[in-house]
N, C-alpha and C positions, 0 to 999 in steps of 0.2 A: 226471578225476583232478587234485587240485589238485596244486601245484608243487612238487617235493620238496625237503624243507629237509635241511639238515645238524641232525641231535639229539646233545647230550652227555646220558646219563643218570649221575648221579653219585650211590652209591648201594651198599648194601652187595651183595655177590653170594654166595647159596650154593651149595653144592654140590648138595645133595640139597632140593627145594622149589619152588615156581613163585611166588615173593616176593622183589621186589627187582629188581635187573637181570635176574634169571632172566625175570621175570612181565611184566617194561615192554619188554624187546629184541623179544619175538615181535611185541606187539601194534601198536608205532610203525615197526615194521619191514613190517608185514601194509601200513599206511598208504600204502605206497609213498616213503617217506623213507627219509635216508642216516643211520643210528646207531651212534653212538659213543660208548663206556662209559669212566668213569673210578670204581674200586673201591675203596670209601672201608672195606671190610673184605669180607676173606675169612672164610664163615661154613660149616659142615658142615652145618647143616640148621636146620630151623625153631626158634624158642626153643618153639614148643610143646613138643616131643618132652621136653624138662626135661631133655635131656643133650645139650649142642653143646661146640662149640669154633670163636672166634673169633681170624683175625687182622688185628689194626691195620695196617691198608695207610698208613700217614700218609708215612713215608718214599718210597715209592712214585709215591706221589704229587706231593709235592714233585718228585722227577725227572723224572718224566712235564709237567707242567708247567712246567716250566725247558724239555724238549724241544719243548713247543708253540709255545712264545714265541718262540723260535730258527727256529723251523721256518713261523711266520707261520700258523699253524693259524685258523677262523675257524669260529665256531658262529651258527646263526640261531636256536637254541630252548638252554637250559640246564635241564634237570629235577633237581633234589634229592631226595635220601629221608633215609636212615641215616647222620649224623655218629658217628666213634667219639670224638673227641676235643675240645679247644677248639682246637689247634692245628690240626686240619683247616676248624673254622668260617672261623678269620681267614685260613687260606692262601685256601679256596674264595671270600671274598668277597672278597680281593683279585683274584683269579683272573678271576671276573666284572665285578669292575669294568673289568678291563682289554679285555675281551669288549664292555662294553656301547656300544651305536651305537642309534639309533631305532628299527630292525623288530628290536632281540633281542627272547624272551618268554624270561623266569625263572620256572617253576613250581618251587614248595617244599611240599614234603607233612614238616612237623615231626617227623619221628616220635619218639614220646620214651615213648605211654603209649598207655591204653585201659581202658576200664569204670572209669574215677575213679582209677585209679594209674598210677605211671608202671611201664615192661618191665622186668626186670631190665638191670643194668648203667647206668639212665638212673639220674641222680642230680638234685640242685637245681644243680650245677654243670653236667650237661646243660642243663637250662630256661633258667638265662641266656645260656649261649653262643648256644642257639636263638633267645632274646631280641633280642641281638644280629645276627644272622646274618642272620633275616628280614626286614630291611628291604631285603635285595639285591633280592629278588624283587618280581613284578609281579604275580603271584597266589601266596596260600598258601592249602594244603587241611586245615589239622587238623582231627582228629574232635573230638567234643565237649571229651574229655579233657585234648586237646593243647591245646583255645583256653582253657582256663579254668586250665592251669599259665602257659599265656603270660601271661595279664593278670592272675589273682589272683583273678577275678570269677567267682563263684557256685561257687566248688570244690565236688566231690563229688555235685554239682545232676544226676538221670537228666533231667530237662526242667525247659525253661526258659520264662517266660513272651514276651510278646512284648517288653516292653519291656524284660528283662533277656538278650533278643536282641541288640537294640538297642548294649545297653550293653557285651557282650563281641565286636560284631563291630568297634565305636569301638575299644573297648581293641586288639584286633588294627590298624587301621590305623593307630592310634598309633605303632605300632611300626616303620612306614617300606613295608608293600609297598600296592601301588595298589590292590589288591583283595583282598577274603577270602572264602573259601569252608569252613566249617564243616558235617562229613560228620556223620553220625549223629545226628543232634538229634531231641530228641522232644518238640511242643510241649505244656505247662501247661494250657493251656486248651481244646484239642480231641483230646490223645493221640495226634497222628498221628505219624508218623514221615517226618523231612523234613531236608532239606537247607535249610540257613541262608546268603544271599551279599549281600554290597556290593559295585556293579559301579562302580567306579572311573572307567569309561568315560563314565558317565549319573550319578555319584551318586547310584545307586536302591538301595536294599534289595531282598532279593527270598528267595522260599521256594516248594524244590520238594518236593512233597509225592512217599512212594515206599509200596509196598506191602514189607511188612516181611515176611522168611521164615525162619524158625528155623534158621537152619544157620550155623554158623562155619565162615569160614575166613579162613587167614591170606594177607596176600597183597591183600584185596579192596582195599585203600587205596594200592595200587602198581596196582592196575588202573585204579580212578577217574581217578590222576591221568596213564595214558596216554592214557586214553579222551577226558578232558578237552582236553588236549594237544592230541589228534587233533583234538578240534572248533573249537578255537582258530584253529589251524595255519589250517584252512578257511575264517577269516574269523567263526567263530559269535560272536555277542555271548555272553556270560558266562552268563549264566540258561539261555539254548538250548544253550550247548553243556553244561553240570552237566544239564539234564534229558535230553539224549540220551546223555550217561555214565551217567547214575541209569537210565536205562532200559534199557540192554546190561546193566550189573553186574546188575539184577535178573533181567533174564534167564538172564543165566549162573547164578547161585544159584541160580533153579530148577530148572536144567537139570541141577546137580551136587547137589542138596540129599539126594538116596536114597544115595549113594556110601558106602562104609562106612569108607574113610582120607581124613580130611580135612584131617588135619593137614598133607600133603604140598601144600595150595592147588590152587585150580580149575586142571583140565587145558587148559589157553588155548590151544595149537593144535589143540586138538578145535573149538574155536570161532571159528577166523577168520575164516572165512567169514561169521559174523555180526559180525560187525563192522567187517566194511567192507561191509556192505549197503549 
Protein backbone atom coordinates (compact mmCIF):
# COMPACT_ATOMS: atom_id res chain seq x y z
CA UNK A 1 0.00 0.00 0.00
CA UNK A 2 1.60 3.13 -0.94
CA UNK A 3 1.71 6.07 1.49
CA UNK A 4 -1.32 8.02 2.13
CA UNK A 5 -1.46 11.44 0.85
CA UNK A 6 -3.71 14.22 1.89
CA UNK A 7 -6.07 15.05 -1.66
CA UNK A 8 -7.95 18.43 -2.17
CA UNK A 9 -10.57 17.78 -5.03
CA UNK A 10 -11.76 21.01 -6.18
CA UNK A 11 -14.57 20.75 -8.28
CA UNK A 12 -18.21 21.08 -8.87
CA UNK A 13 -20.52 18.50 -6.70
CA UNK A 14 -23.94 17.28 -7.79
CA UNK A 15 -26.56 16.09 -6.10
CA UNK A 16 -28.10 13.42 -8.27
CA UNK A 17 -25.02 11.90 -10.66
CA UNK A 18 -21.55 10.03 -10.27
CA UNK A 19 -19.56 13.27 -12.08
CA UNK A 20 -17.54 15.54 -10.28
CA UNK A 21 -16.66 15.19 -6.61
CA UNK A 22 -19.47 12.84 -6.60
CA UNK A 23 -17.23 10.38 -9.04
CA UNK A 24 -13.39 11.28 -7.80
CA UNK A 25 -14.31 11.00 -3.65
CA UNK A 26 -15.05 7.22 -4.00
CA UNK A 27 -12.22 6.27 -6.23
CA UNK A 28 -9.12 8.37 -4.53
CA UNK A 29 -10.59 7.45 -1.32
CA UNK A 30 -10.78 3.40 -2.37
CA UNK A 31 -6.72 4.40 -2.83
CA UNK A 32 -6.37 4.47 0.67
CA UNK A 33 -5.64 8.43 0.88
CA UNK A 34 -6.94 11.09 3.06
CA UNK A 35 -9.65 13.41 0.80
CA UNK A 36 -10.81 16.66 0.94
CA UNK A 37 -13.26 18.57 -1.20
CA UNK A 38 -13.53 22.19 -1.91
CA UNK A 39 -17.04 22.82 -4.09
CA UNK A 40 -16.50 25.24 -6.65
CA UNK A 41 -20.56 24.84 -7.45
CA UNK A 42 -23.54 23.07 -6.21
CA UNK A 43 -25.29 21.29 -9.14
CA UNK A 44 -28.81 19.19 -9.10
CA UNK A 45 -27.68 16.70 -11.55
CA UNK A 46 -26.15 16.02 -14.70
CA UNK A 47 -26.30 18.77 -17.63
CA UNK A 48 -27.28 15.97 -19.76
CA UNK A 49 -30.78 15.62 -18.23
CA UNK A 50 -31.36 19.41 -20.20
CA UNK A 51 -33.05 20.59 -16.94
CA UNK A 52 -30.45 21.40 -13.74
CA UNK A 53 -30.03 23.98 -11.58
CA UNK A 54 -26.66 25.45 -10.50
CA UNK A 55 -25.15 27.22 -7.46
CA UNK A 56 -22.00 29.52 -7.52
CA UNK A 57 -20.14 28.41 -4.41
CA UNK A 58 -17.42 31.34 -5.08
CA UNK A 59 -18.27 33.12 -1.72
CA UNK A 60 -17.82 29.87 -0.11
CA UNK A 61 -15.15 29.36 -0.96
CA UNK A 62 -13.28 32.42 -0.38
CA UNK A 63 -14.23 31.73 3.45
CA UNK A 64 -13.24 28.35 3.39
CA UNK A 65 -9.93 29.42 2.40
CA UNK A 66 -9.33 32.30 4.50
CA UNK A 67 -10.12 29.40 7.18
CA UNK A 68 -7.34 26.98 5.85
CA UNK A 69 -4.66 29.64 5.91
CA UNK A 70 -5.57 30.55 9.63
CA UNK A 71 -5.76 27.11 10.54
CA UNK A 72 -2.23 25.96 8.61
CA UNK A 73 -4.04 23.35 6.50
CA UNK A 74 -1.38 21.46 4.15
CA UNK A 75 -2.19 19.43 0.78
CA UNK A 76 0.24 17.00 -0.96
CA UNK A 77 -1.98 16.45 -4.18
CA UNK A 78 -4.46 19.40 -5.58
CA UNK A 79 -7.10 17.99 -8.41
CA UNK A 80 -9.19 20.64 -10.43
CA UNK A 81 -12.29 20.17 -12.52
CA UNK A 82 -15.44 22.65 -13.01
CA UNK A 83 -14.54 26.63 -12.59
CA UNK A 84 -17.82 28.49 -12.36
CA UNK A 85 -16.37 31.92 -12.51
CA UNK A 86 -12.96 33.99 -13.31
CA UNK A 87 -13.15 34.98 -9.93
CA UNK A 88 -12.73 31.51 -8.52
CA UNK A 89 -9.86 30.87 -11.37
CA UNK A 90 -7.62 33.74 -9.59
CA UNK A 91 -8.74 32.95 -5.94
CA UNK A 92 -7.78 29.06 -6.72
CA UNK A 93 -4.41 29.90 -8.34
CA UNK A 94 -3.63 32.17 -5.71
CA UNK A 95 -4.75 29.44 -3.44
CA UNK A 96 -2.13 27.03 -4.88
CA UNK A 97 0.53 29.00 -5.08
CA UNK A 98 0.45 29.50 -1.57
CA UNK A 99 0.19 25.42 -1.29
CA UNK A 100 3.10 24.93 -3.49
CA UNK A 101 6.51 23.21 -2.08
CA UNK A 102 8.41 20.49 -4.25
CA UNK A 103 6.33 16.97 -3.70
CA UNK A 104 2.80 19.04 -4.23
CA UNK A 105 1.05 17.45 -7.74
CA UNK A 106 -1.52 19.84 -9.31
CA UNK A 107 -3.76 17.84 -11.70
CA UNK A 108 -6.24 20.20 -13.87
CA UNK A 109 -8.86 18.48 -16.12
CA UNK A 110 -10.11 22.08 -18.05
CA UNK A 111 -13.55 21.33 -18.28
CA UNK A 112 -15.14 23.81 -20.46
CA UNK A 113 -16.58 21.49 -23.68
CA UNK A 114 -16.73 18.23 -25.64
CA UNK A 115 -17.42 16.92 -29.41
CA UNK A 116 -16.10 20.44 -30.85
CA UNK A 117 -18.28 22.80 -28.62
CA UNK A 118 -17.98 24.26 -25.59
CA UNK A 119 -21.15 22.81 -22.38
CA UNK A 120 -23.60 25.07 -21.73
CA UNK A 121 -22.82 28.01 -19.41
CA UNK A 122 -18.89 27.82 -20.83
CA UNK A 123 -18.33 30.92 -22.71
CA UNK A 124 -14.84 32.56 -24.47
CA UNK A 125 -14.69 34.17 -21.19
CA UNK A 126 -14.60 30.71 -19.72
CA UNK A 127 -11.51 29.57 -22.12
CA UNK A 128 -9.42 32.43 -21.20
CA UNK A 129 -9.67 32.42 -17.49
CA UNK A 130 -8.71 28.43 -18.22
CA UNK A 131 -6.06 30.13 -20.29
CA UNK A 132 -4.84 31.64 -17.48
CA UNK A 133 -5.38 29.18 -14.67
CA UNK A 134 -3.60 26.26 -16.20
CA UNK A 135 -0.33 27.19 -15.88
CA UNK A 136 -0.74 26.35 -11.88
CA UNK A 137 -0.70 22.97 -12.57
CA UNK A 138 1.94 20.10 -13.29
CA UNK A 139 -0.29 17.92 -15.37
CA UNK A 140 -3.55 18.99 -17.32
CA UNK A 141 -6.06 16.45 -18.86
CA UNK A 142 -8.32 18.12 -21.56
CA UNK A 143 -10.22 16.17 -24.14
CA UNK A 144 -9.54 16.88 -27.65
CA UNK A 145 -12.19 19.73 -27.51
CA UNK A 146 -10.67 21.45 -24.43
CA UNK A 147 -6.98 21.37 -26.01
CA UNK A 148 -7.96 22.99 -29.17
CA UNK A 149 -10.18 25.97 -27.34
CA UNK A 150 -6.94 26.44 -25.31
CA UNK A 151 -4.42 27.03 -28.13
CA UNK A 152 -6.74 28.01 -31.06
CA UNK A 153 -5.13 25.05 -33.00
CA UNK A 154 -7.06 22.71 -35.34
CA UNK A 155 -10.65 23.76 -33.93
CA UNK A 156 -13.38 21.53 -34.80
CA UNK A 157 -10.63 18.80 -36.21
CA UNK A 158 -12.38 14.76 -34.91
CA UNK A 159 -8.52 13.62 -35.59
CA UNK A 160 -5.54 14.82 -35.79
CA UNK A 161 -2.44 14.20 -37.65
CA UNK A 162 0.79 13.44 -35.93
CA UNK A 163 2.36 16.42 -36.51
CA UNK A 164 -0.70 18.58 -35.81
CA UNK A 165 -0.37 16.53 -32.46
CA UNK A 166 2.75 17.87 -32.05
CA UNK A 167 1.67 21.18 -32.40
CA UNK A 168 -1.40 21.55 -29.92
CA UNK A 169 0.30 19.59 -27.19
CA UNK A 170 3.33 22.73 -27.58
CA UNK A 171 0.45 25.00 -27.62
CA UNK A 172 -0.68 23.42 -24.21
CA UNK A 173 2.75 23.57 -22.55
CA UNK A 174 3.02 27.00 -23.63
CA UNK A 175 0.67 27.85 -21.28
CA UNK A 176 2.73 27.09 -18.11
CA UNK A 177 1.88 23.41 -16.68
CA UNK A 178 4.88 20.79 -16.89
CA UNK A 179 2.89 18.25 -18.65
CA UNK A 180 -0.14 17.54 -20.88
CA UNK A 181 -2.21 14.86 -21.44
CA UNK A 182 -5.09 15.05 -24.27
CA UNK A 183 -8.16 12.40 -23.67
CA UNK A 184 -10.06 11.26 -26.67
CA UNK A 185 -7.91 11.80 -29.69
CA UNK A 186 -8.44 9.99 -32.82
CA UNK A 187 -5.37 9.78 -34.89
CA UNK A 188 -5.44 11.05 -39.03
CA UNK A 189 -3.57 8.54 -40.15
CA UNK A 190 -4.28 5.08 -38.66
CA UNK A 191 -8.16 5.97 -37.08
CA UNK A 192 -7.27 4.62 -33.93
CA UNK A 193 -8.52 6.12 -30.91
CA UNK A 194 -5.75 7.32 -28.36
CA UNK A 195 -4.68 9.16 -25.82
CA UNK A 196 -2.14 12.02 -26.74
CA UNK A 197 0.85 13.01 -23.73
CA UNK A 198 4.24 15.19 -23.13
CA UNK A 199 5.89 13.83 -20.17
CA UNK A 200 7.53 16.91 -18.70
CA UNK A 201 9.55 14.61 -16.63
CA UNK A 202 11.66 12.96 -20.06
CA UNK A 203 10.68 15.62 -22.48
CA UNK A 204 9.15 12.58 -24.61
CA UNK A 205 5.92 12.71 -26.48
CA UNK A 206 4.00 9.81 -26.08
CA UNK A 207 0.60 7.86 -27.37
CA UNK A 208 -1.64 5.51 -25.81
CA UNK A 209 -3.72 3.74 -28.06
CA UNK A 210 -7.42 2.41 -26.32
CA UNK A 211 -10.25 0.20 -27.62
CA UNK A 212 -13.15 2.64 -28.32
CA UNK A 213 -16.92 1.45 -27.08
CA UNK A 214 -20.04 3.25 -27.99
CA UNK A 215 -21.52 4.21 -24.77
CA UNK A 216 -21.60 7.69 -23.23
CA UNK A 217 -21.25 8.69 -20.13
CA UNK A 218 -20.89 11.66 -18.22
CA UNK A 219 -18.44 11.67 -15.60
CA UNK A 220 -15.73 9.32 -17.54
CA UNK A 221 -13.21 12.60 -17.52
CA UNK A 222 -13.54 13.00 -13.59
CA UNK A 223 -12.60 9.33 -13.52
CA UNK A 224 -9.53 9.40 -15.87
CA UNK A 225 -8.32 12.06 -13.86
CA UNK A 226 -8.73 10.13 -10.32
CA UNK A 227 -7.41 7.06 -11.91
CA UNK A 228 -4.38 9.03 -13.10
CA UNK A 229 -3.98 10.73 -9.83
CA UNK A 230 -3.88 7.27 -8.24
CA UNK A 231 -0.91 6.23 -10.46
CA UNK A 232 1.03 9.26 -10.08
CA UNK A 233 0.56 9.35 -6.28
CA UNK A 234 2.42 5.66 -6.66
CA UNK A 235 5.32 6.96 -8.28
CA UNK A 236 4.05 5.86 -12.19
CA UNK A 237 5.84 7.80 -14.87
CA UNK A 238 3.16 9.60 -16.87
CA UNK A 239 2.67 7.30 -20.17
CA UNK A 240 2.26 4.17 -17.36
CA UNK A 241 0.17 5.66 -15.15
CA UNK A 242 -2.65 7.31 -18.57
CA UNK A 243 -2.30 3.65 -19.93
CA UNK A 244 -3.25 1.99 -16.55
CA UNK A 245 -6.11 4.81 -16.22
CA UNK A 246 -7.13 4.13 -20.01
CA UNK A 247 -7.28 0.63 -19.16
CA UNK A 248 -9.64 0.67 -15.83
CA UNK A 249 -12.08 3.41 -17.67
CA UNK A 250 -12.29 0.92 -20.45
CA UNK A 251 -13.05 -1.61 -18.47
CA UNK A 252 -15.57 0.12 -16.52
CA UNK A 253 -17.42 1.07 -19.97
CA UNK A 254 -17.70 -2.24 -20.65
CA UNK A 255 -18.90 -3.36 -17.92
CA UNK A 256 -21.80 -0.47 -17.83
CA UNK A 257 -22.10 -0.13 -21.73
CA UNK A 258 -25.84 -2.64 -21.64
CA UNK A 259 -27.35 -0.22 -18.57
CA UNK A 260 -30.40 1.48 -19.77
CA UNK A 261 -29.85 5.24 -17.57
CA UNK A 262 -26.73 6.41 -18.39
CA UNK A 263 -27.13 9.74 -18.01
CA UNK A 264 -26.78 9.29 -14.14
CA UNK A 265 -22.66 8.24 -14.90
CA UNK A 266 -20.95 4.73 -14.24
CA UNK A 267 -22.03 3.29 -10.84
CA UNK A 268 -18.12 3.47 -9.45
CA UNK A 269 -18.64 1.79 -6.05
CA UNK A 270 -19.79 -1.24 -8.06
CA UNK A 271 -16.20 -1.21 -9.12
CA UNK A 272 -13.80 -0.61 -6.52
CA UNK A 273 -12.50 -3.35 -6.08
CA UNK A 274 -11.24 -3.12 -9.46
CA UNK A 275 -9.51 -0.60 -9.19
CA UNK A 276 -7.34 -1.01 -6.59
CA UNK A 277 -6.31 -4.36 -8.14
Amino acid sequence: MPESKNILIIGDMPGYGKMGLAGMLPILSSMGHSIYNLPTALVSNNFDYGKFSVLDTTQYMEETIQVWRTMGFRFDCITTGFLASAAQAGLLRDFIDSQRRKDLLVVTDPIMGDGGKLYNGSTRETVDNMRRFVGAADVIVPNLTEAQFLTGLCMGQEALTAEEVRQVLDGLRGLGPRSAVITSGREEETGRHVVWGFNGGTEEYFTVPYRFIKAHFPGTGDIFTSLLTGQLLKGQALPQGVKRAVDLLERLIFLEQDVAERNNGIRIEKYLSILTE
